[in-house]
N, C-alpha and C positions, 0 to 999 in steps of 0.2 A: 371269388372276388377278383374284376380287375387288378392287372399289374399297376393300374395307374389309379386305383380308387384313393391314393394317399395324394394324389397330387396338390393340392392346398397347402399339405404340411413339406410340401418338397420346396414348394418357390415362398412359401413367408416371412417376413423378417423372426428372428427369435423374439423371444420374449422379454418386455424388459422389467420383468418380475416372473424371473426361472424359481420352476419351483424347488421346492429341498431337498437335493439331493439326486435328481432328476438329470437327465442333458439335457442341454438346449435345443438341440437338433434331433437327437432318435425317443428322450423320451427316456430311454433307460436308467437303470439304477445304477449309479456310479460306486455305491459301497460293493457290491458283490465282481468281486476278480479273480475268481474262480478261474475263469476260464483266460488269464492272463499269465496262468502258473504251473499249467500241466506239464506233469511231464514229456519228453519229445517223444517223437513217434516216426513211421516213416514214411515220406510223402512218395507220391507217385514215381517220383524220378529216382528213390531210392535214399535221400536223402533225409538224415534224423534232422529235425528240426521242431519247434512247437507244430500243436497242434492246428489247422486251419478253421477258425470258428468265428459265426455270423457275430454273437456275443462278442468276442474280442473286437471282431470291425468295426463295431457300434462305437464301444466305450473311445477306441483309438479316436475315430472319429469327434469324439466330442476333446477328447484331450488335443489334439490338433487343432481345435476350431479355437479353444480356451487358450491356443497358445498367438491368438488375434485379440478376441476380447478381453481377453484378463479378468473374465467375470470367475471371479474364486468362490462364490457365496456355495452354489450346487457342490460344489469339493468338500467344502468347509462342512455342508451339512450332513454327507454321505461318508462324513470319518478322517478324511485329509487334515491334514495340517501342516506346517513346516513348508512354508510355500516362500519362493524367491522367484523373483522373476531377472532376468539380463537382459538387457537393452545396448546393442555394442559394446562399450567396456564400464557400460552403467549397471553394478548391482544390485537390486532392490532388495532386500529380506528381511522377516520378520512381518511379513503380509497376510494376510487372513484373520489375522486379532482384531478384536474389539478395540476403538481409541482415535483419536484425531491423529497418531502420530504414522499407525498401519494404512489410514486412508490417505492421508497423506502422499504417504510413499507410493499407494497405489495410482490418485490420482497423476503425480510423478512418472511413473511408468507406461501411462497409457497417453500422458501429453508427449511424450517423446518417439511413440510409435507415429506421430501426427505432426512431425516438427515443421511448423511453419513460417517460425523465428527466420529470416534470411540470413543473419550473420552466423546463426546456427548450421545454416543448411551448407551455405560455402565451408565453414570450416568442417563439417562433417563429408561434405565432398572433396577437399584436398587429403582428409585422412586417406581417402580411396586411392590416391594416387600410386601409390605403390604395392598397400596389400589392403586387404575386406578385411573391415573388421564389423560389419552390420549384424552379425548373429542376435535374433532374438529368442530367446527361449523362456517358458515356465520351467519348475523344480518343483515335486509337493513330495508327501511320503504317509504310507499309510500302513497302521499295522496290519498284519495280515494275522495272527493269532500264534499261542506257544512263541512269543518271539522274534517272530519273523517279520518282516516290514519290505512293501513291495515299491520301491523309488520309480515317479513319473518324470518324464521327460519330454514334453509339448517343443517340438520347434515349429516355432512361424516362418510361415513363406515370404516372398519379394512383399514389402510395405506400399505406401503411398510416398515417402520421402522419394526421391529423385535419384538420390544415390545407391538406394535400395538395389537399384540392377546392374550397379557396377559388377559385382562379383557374379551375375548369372551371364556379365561378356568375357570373363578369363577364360575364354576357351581352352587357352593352349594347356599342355598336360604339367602339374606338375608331382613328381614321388608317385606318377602314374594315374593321377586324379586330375577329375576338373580342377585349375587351379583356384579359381575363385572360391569354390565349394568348399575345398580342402583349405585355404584360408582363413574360412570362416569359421570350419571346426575345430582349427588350433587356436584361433581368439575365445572358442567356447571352456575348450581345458585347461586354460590359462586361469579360467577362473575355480576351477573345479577345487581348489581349496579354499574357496572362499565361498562358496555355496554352503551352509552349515545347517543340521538338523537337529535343534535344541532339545524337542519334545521327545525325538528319538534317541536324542543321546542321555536325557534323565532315563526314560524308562530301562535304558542297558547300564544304566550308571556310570557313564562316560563327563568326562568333564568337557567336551568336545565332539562333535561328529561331522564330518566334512564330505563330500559328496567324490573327494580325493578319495578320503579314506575308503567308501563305500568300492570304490573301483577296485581299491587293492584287497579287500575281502570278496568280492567273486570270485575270484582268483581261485576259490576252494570250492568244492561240493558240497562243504559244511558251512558256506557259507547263510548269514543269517537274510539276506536282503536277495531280493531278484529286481531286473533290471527292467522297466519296459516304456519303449521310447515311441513318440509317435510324431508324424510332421505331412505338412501339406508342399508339395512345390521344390522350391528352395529348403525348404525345412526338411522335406521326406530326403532333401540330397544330403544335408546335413548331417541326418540322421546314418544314411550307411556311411559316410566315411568317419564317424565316431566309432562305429561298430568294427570297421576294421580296426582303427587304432587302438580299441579298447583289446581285440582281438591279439594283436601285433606287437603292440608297445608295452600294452600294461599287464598280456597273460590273461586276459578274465576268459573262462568260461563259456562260451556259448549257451550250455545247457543253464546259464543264470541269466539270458538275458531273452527278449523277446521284441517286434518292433514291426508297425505299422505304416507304411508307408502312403500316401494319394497323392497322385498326379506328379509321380514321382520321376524325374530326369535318369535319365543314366548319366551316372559320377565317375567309372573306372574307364582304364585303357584296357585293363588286366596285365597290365606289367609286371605287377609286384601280387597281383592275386592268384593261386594256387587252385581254387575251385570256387566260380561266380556263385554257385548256387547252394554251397554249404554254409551262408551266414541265416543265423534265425530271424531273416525278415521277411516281410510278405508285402506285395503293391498291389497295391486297389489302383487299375489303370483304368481310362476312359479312352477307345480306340480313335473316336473323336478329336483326342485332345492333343494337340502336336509337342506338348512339353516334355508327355512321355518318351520320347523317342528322341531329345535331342538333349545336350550336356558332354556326353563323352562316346562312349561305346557299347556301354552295359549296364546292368544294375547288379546290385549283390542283393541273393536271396531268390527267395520263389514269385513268380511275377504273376498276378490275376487278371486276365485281361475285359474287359464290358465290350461288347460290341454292339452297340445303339440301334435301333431303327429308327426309322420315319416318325413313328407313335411316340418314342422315346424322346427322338427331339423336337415335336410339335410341342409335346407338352411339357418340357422339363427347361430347355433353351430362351425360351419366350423370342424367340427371331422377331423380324419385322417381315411381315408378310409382303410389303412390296418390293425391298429386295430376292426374294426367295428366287429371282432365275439367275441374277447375277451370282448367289451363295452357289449355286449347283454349278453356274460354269467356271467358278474358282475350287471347286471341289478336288479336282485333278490334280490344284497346286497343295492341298492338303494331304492327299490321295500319295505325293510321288513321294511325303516324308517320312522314310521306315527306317530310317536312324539318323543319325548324327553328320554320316559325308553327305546322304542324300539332303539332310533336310539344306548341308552350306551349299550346295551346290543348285536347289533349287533357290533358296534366298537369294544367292549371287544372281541368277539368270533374272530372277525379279526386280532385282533392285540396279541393275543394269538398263532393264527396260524401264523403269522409271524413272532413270537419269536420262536416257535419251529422249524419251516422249512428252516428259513434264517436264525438264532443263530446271535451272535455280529459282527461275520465277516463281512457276507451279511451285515447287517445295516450299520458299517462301511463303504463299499463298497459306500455308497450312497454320505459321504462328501465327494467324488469326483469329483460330479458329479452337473452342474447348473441346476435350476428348474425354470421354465415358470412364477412361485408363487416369487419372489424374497426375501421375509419374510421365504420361506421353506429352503434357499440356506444359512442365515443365524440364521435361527435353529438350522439345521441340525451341520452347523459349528461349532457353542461354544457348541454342543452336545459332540463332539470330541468322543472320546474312551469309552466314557462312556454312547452310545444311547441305551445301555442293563438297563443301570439306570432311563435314561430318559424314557425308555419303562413302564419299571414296573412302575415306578410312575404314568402313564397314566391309566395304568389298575386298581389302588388302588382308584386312583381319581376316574374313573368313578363306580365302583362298590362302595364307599360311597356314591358319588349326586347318582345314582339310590336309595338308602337305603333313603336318605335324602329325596327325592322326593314325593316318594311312599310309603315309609313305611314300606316297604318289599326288601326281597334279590332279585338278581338277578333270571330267573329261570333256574335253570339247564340244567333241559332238551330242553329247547328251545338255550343256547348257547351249548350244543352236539349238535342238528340236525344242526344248523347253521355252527358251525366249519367243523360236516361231509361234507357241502356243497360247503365251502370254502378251504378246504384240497387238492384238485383236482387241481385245482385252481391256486393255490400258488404256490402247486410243479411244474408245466408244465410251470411258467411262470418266467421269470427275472424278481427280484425286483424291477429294475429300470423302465421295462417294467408293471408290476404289478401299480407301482404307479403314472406312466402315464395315464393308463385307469382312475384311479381312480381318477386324477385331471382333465383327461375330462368331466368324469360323474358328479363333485362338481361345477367345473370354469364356464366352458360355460353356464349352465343355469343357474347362478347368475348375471352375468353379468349387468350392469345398462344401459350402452351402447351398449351393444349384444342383448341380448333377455325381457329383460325387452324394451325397447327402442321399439324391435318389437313388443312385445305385446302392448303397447302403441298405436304407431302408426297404426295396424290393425287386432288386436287382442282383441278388448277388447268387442265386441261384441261375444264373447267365456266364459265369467269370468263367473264364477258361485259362488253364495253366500251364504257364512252359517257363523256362530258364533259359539261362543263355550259357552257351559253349565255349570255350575257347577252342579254336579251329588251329591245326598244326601249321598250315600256312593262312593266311589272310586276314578277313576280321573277323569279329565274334559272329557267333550265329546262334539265332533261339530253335531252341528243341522243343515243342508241343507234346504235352502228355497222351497216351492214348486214352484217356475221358474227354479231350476237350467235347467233344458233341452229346456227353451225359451230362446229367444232373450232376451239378455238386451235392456235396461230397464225394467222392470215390468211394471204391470200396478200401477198407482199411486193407494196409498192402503190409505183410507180414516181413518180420526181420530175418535173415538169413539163417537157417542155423545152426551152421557153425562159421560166424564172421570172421573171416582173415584177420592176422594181424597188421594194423597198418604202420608203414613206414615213418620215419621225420620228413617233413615236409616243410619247403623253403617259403614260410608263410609272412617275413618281416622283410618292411622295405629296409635295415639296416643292416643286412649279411648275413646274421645272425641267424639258426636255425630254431624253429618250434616247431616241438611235439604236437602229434597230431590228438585231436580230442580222445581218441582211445589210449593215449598213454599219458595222458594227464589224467584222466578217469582214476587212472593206478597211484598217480604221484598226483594229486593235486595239488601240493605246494612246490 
C-alpha cells in the first residue's frame, strides 16, 4: 500500500455525524486505553518514561483535536463522562448529558471559542494587558475497570479571537518558562477545583471530587486515577508546563501521568529544570513546521521528529502551484530556523527588510486586504495607520528575548548576510503576495487536521527521536538516538541491572528540594 493511499481521509473536513465512539480524524476507538496506561519502560536515551505507541498517538490526537471542536458525542458514546470544558476563566460543566440545559452550556462554550461581539473582543483584549489568561481546555474521565479511572486533558491551540496570540508574544522568560505559556497554565489550575467529577465521585462514594483533588492523589503509586494530557500548539505548550508544576509544586508522580504533545513549541529556558527529557511526554513534530522550534529553548520530554518530502507535501499541504518557485526560494528563511535565537534573529533580518523596501504605505496597503489566518485580518486592523509602530515594536521585542535568552546581542553579521538574502526577495515580490508564501510555509505544516493528522495516520514509522541536553556552558542542544535511520520502534532497551541509587535533585522553582522518582517510589507519600 502506498504511504499516501489514505490521502482523501488526510485533507477532508470531519464529519458532521461522527460515529459512536469513533475519532473524528483516525477512526479509532476511543473506549480502549490500554495503551495510555502502561507501565514505563526505558527509551532509547535511557530514560523511564511510558511506553512509545502508534495507538496512543491516535487516541492523543483525537483528544487534541476535541479540545477545538467540543464535539463530546464520540466520548459520550465510547464510556466518558464527566466532561467540563474552560474557556479563559469561563467554566463550563456538567456537559455531555441529555437536556437543553447541557446543550446549552455547550453551545455557550463553543460561541466563545468564536467571539465576535466587539465589546467582547476589547475587553477580553485589555484582560491581556498584563497577564494571558486565554487557556482553553476539555476535562472528561473514564473508568478504567477495578476502580480505577483514567482523567483527560485536551488543550486547545492559538483560537481565531485576536487576542488568542497575545500570550504566544510573551517571549521573554518567566520562573524559567515562556512567560505567556506559563501564564496561561496558572490561569488553568486556578481552576482545578472547580473542575468537578460527579459520576466519579458517586461511584468512589465521595460527596465531591475535584480535578484538585485528583492532582493530590497521584501523588501515590496507589493512586486510583492516571493522568493523560494532550494539546496542539499553544496547548501542547501548555501542556508541559502543567507537567512540570504538577511535577514541582504538587509532588505527582510521573509514573501516573502520560501526554501527548503536536506541533509542540519549546516552553523552557531550563533554568529551574533538572533533566529536559525525564518528563513522561512525547511530541509529534513536523520538521516543516517552524512553531516547533520557536517559544523558548527546549521541550520537556522525548521529542519525535517527521521529516516530509516532496510527495508528502504535494499531497498533504495542498500549496498553490503557481507560487511554488517563490515557496522554494523562501525556503532558506524556513531552513535558518533551528530554535528560538535563530528563528528572532531571522524574523528581525526580515522584517527589517520589509520596513525598508515596503515603508508604512506598503504595510498599510495590507488592511485592505482578507487573510486565510482570520486573527491576521484582525491585527492587521486595530494596527490602522500606525503598522510602522506596530512594526518597530516587534523588532525591539525580539532583539531583548534574544538578549534575555541567551545572554548575548543579536549577531550582526549573520542578520547582514540574511538581509543580503532576503533583499532580492522583497523587492521582486508584492507584499501581499510576499506574505502569502510565507503563510504557506507556517499554516500547512502546522496543521492538526492537515499534516500532523497525516503523519499520524501513516507516518509515523518516519519519526525519529532525540531530546534535548542541557550543555555546561551555552544553549541547550538536541541529542539524536542511535535509531534515528531505523524503523520505529527500537529495540526495547533493557534496564540496568543493578541501578544506582539516585540523589535529591534540585527539581522546584521555589528552593525547596525533591526527591527524585526512585525515592518516592520508596515513600510515596
Amino acid at each position: 500500500m502506498s504511504l499516501f493511499s489514505w490521502l482523501p481521509f488526510g485533507r477532508k473536513e470531519p464529519s458532521a455525524e461522527p460515529s459512536e465512539g469513533l475519532g473524528m480524524l483516525t477512526g479509532c476507538v476511543l473506549s480502549d486505553t490500554a495503551a495510555l496506561t502502561r507501565p514505563f519502560v526505558r527509551d532509547p536515551f535511557y530514560r523511564l518514561r511510558p511506553p512509545f505507541s502508534p495507538e496512543a498517538v491516535k487516541r492523543s490526537l483525537e483528544l487534541a483535536h476535541t479540545a477545538y471542536t467540543l464535539e463530546l458525542n464520540p466520548w459520550k458514546s465510547a464510556g466518558w463522562n464527566d466532561f467540563s470544558i474552560l474557556i479563559d476563566d469561563d467554566l463550563h460543566s456538567g456537559l455531555g448529558r441529555d437536556g437543553v440545559k447541557s446543550h446549552f452550556k455547550l453551545f455557550r462554550a463553543r460561541a466563545a471559542l468564536r467571539e465576535w461581539n466587539p465589546i467582547s473582543q476589547i475587553s477580553g483584549a485589555l484582560r491581556q494587558r498584563e497577564r494571558s489568561d486565554t487557556v482553553k481546555a476539555v476535562c472528561m474521565m473514564k473508568p478504567d475497570g477495578e476502580g480505577h479511572f483514567l482523567v483527560a486533558i485536551g488543550f486547545m491551540g492559538t483560537g481565531e479571537r485576536f487576542y488568542d496570540w497575545f500570550s504566544n508574544l510573551r517571549f521573554t522568560p518567566e520562573e524559567g518558562f515562556h512567560r505567556g505559556f506559563y501564564q496561561l497554565c496558572e490561569s488553568f489550575e486556578l481552576n482545578a477545583e472547580e473542575i468537578e467529577f460527579p459520576s466519579a465521585a458517586a461511584a468512589l462514594g465521595l460527596e465531591k471530587l475535584t480535578l484538585g483533588e485528583v492532582f493530590s492523589e497521584i501523588r501515590s503509586l496507589s493512586s486510583r486515577f492516571r493522568l493523560w494530557m494532550a494539546g496542539h500548539s499553544q496547548g501542547a505548550a501548555v501542556m508541559q508546563v502543567l507537567t512540570h508544576r504538577l511535577i514541582t509544586d504538587w509532588g505527582v508522580l510521573a509514573q501516573n501521568m502520560t501526554g501527548y504533545g503536536f506541533a509542540s513549541p519549546t516552553v523552557a529556558t531550563g533554568k529551574f529544570v533538572y533533566d529536559p527529557a525525564a518528563y513522561p511526554l512525547c511530541h509529534i513534530l513536523n520538521r516543516d513546521d517552524p512553531v516547533t522550534r520557536m517559544g523558548a529553548l527546549l521541550h520537556l520530554g522525548l521529542c519525535m521528529e517527521f521529516e516530509p518530502d516532496n510527495t508528502f507535501r504535494q499531497a498533504v499541504y495542498g500549496w498553490n502551484e503557481k507560487d511554488a518557485a517563490l515557496r522554494e526560494s523562501f525556503r532558506f528563511v524556513q531552513e535558518s530556523l533551528q530554535d528560538m535565537p535563530s528563528a528572532l534573529t531571522s524574523m528581525t533580518a526580515l522584517l527589517e527588510v520589509l520596513a525598508e523596501e515596503k515603508g508604512a504605505e506598503g504595510l498599510n496597503e495590507l488592511l485592505t486586504s482578507r487573510w486565510a489566518v482570520p486573527a491576521v485580518d484582525r491585527v492587521l486592523w486595530r494596527a490602522g495607520d500606525r503598522a510602522m509602530d506596530w512594526l518597530d515594536g516587534l523588532l525591539s521585542s525580539a532583539r531583548d528575548t534574544h538578549q534575555l535568552l541567551t545572554g548575548c546581542r543579536m549577531d550582526e553579521n549573520e542578520l547582514t548576510g540574511l538581509r543580503r538574502r532576503i533583499r532580492p526577495l522583497v523587492q521582486n515580490t508584492s507584499l501581499r503576495g510576499l506574505l502569502d508564501v510565507l503563510n504557506d510555509l507556517g499554516v500547512a505544516p502546522h496543521r492538526l487536521d492537515g499534516a500532523y493528522a497525516a503523519i499520524t495516520a501513516a507516518g509515523q514509522e518516519r519519526l525519529k527521536p532525540f531530546i534535548w541536553i542541557k550543555a555546561s556552558a551555552g544553549l541547550p542542544v538536541r541529542r539524536w538516538s542511535d535509531w534515528q535511520q531505523s524503523a520505529w520502534p527500537p529495540p526495547a532497551v533493557p534496564a540496568p541491572a543493578r541501578a544506582k541509587r539516585q540523589k535529591a535533585i534540585p527539581y522546584t522553582t521555589n528552593g525547596k528540594w525533591r526527591v527524585s522518582y526512585s525515592a518516592r517510589r520508596r515513600n510515596p507519600d
